[in-house]
C-alpha positions as CSV (number, residue, x, y, z in Angstrom):
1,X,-25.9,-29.5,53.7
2,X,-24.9,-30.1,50.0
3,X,-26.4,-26.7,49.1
4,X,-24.3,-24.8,51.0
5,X,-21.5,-26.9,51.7
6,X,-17.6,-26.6,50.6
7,X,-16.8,-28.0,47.6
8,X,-15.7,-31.9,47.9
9,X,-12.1,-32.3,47.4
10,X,-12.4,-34.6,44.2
11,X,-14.9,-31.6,42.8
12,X,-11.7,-29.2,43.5
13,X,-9.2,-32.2,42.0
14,X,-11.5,-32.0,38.6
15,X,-11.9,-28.1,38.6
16,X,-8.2,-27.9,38.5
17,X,-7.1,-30.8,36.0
18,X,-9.8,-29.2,33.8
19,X,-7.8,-25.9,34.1
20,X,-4.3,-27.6,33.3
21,X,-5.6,-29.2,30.4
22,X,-7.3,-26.1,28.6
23,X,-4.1,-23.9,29.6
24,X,-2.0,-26.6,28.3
25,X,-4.0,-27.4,24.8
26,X,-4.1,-23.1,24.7
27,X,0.1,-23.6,24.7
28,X,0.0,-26.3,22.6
29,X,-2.4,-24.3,20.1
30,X,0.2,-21.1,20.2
31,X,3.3,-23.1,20.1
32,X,1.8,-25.5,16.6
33,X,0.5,-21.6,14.8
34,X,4.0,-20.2,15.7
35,X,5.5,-23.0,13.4
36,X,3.0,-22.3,11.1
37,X,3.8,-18.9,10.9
38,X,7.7,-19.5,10.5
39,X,7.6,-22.0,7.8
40,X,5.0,-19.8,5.9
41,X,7.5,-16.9,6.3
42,X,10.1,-18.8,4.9
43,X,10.9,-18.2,1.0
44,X,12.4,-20.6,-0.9
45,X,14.5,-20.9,-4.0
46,X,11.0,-21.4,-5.9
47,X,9.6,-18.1,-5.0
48,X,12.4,-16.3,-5.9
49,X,12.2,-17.5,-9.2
50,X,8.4,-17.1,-9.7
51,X,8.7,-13.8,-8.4
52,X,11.7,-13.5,-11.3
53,X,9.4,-14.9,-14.2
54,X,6.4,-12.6,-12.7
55,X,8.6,-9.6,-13.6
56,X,9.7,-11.4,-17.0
57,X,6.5,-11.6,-18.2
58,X,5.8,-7.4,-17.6
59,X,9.1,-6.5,-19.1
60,X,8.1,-8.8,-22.2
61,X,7.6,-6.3,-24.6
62,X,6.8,-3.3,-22.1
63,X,9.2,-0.3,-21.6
64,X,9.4,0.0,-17.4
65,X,11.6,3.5,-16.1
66,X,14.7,2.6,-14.7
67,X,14.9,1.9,-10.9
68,X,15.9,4.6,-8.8
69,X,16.7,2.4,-5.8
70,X,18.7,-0.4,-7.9
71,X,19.9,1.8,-11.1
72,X,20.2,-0.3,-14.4
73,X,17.2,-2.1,-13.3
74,X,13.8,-1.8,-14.4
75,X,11.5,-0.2,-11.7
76,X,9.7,-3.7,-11.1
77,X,9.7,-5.5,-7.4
78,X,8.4,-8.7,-7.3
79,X,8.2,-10.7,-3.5
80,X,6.1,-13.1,-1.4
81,X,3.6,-11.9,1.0
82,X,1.3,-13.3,3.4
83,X,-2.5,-12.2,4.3
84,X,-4.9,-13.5,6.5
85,X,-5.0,-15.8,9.5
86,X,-3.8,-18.5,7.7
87,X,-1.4,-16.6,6.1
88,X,-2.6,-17.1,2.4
89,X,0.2,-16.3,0.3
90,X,0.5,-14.1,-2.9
91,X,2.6,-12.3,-4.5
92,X,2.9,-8.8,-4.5
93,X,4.4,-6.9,-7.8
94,X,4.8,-3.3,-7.4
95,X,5.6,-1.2,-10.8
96,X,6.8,2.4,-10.7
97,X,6.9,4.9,-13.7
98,X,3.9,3.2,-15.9
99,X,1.2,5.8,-15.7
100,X,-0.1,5.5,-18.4
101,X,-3.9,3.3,-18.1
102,X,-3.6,1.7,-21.2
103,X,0.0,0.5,-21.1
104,X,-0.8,-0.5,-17.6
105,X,-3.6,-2.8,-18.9
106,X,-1.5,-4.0,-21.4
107,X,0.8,-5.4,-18.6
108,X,-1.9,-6.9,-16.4
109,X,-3.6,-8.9,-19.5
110,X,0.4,-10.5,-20.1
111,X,-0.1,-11.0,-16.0
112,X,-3.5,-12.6,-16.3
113,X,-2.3,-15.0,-19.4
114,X,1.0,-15.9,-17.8
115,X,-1.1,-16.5,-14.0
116,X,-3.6,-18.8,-16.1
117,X,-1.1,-20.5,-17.8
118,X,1.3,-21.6,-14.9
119,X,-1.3,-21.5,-12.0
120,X,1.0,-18.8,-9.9
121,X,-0.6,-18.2,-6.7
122,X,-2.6,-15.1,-6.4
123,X,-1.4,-11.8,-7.7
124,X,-1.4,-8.5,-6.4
125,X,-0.5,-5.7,-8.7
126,X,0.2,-2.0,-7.7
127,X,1.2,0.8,-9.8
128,X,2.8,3.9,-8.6
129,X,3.8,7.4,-9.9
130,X,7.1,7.1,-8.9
131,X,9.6,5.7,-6.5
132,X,9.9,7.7,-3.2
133,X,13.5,6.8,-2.7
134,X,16.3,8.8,-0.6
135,X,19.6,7.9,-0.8
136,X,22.2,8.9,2.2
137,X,26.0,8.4,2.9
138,X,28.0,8.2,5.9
139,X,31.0,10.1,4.9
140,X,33.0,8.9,8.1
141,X,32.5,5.0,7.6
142,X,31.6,5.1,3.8
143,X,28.2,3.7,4.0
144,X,26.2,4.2,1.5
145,X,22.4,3.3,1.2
146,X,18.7,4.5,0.7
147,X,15.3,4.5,2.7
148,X,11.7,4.0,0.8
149,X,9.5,7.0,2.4
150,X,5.5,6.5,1.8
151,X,4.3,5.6,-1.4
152,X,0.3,5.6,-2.6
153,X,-0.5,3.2,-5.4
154,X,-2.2,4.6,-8.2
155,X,-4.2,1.6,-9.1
156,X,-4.4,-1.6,-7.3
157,X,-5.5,-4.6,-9.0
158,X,-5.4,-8.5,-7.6
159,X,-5.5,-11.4,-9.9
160,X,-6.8,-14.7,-9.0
């Protein structure tokens, strides 16, 4: 009766140590791509200042409007992002008030000669019209800050 028999008990014993050992490697796997994630999300001291000589080299010789969300600045943003399942990072400068194609080019051949120069990671380049920015106050406890609404680049452009 081995066709239609119960299963023997060290065919059960197997069934179930195989189903241990995938649901424990599936753990293992989530646990080993959550510290992946975490130290990929974490920016250092070096980014910071990549990101810094990023915007340096776009404000080199290139009029940029003054920030609306951090007045006396230039209305550059510069940060670290992460794309991707294996959360390839690049970074992502964002320029507002430069409308203009050919001054816009001008800025992306100083990116290009910079990024070939130092070997930067990739670069992702947006331009927008303007910054959407609305500032707000708390009268009662004196807080004072802003919210970015929506914004639509203009023109897009990634560097490798």
């Amino acid at each position: 009766m081995i066709g239609n028999s119960v299963p023997l008990h060290s065919e059960v014993i197997k069934k179930n140590y195989i189903a241990k050992l995938i649901f424990r490697l599936l753990v293992l796997l989530v646990l080993a791509y959550g510290y992946y994630y975490l130290t990929a999300m974490t920016t250092s001291g070096n980014d910071l200042l990549e990101c810094k000589a990023i915007a340096g080299l776009v404000t080199l010789g290139h009029v940029i409007p003054e920030s609306i969300s951090t007045p006396g600045r230039p209305a550059i943003f510069c940060d670290v992002e992460m794309r991707g399942f294996l959360l390839k990072r690049f970074d992502h400068v964002r320029i507002y008030g430069v409308i203009n194609k050919s001054q816009q080019d001008s800025m992306l051949e100083g990116l290009e000669h910079g990024q070939m120069q130092s070997k930067h990671r990739e670069l992702t380049v947006d331009f927008y019209e303007k910054e959407n920015w609305t500032t707000w106050s708390d009268p009662g406890s004196g807080r004072r800050g802003g919210d970015r609404g929506p914004e639509t680049p203009i023109r897009q452009v990634f560097i490798k």
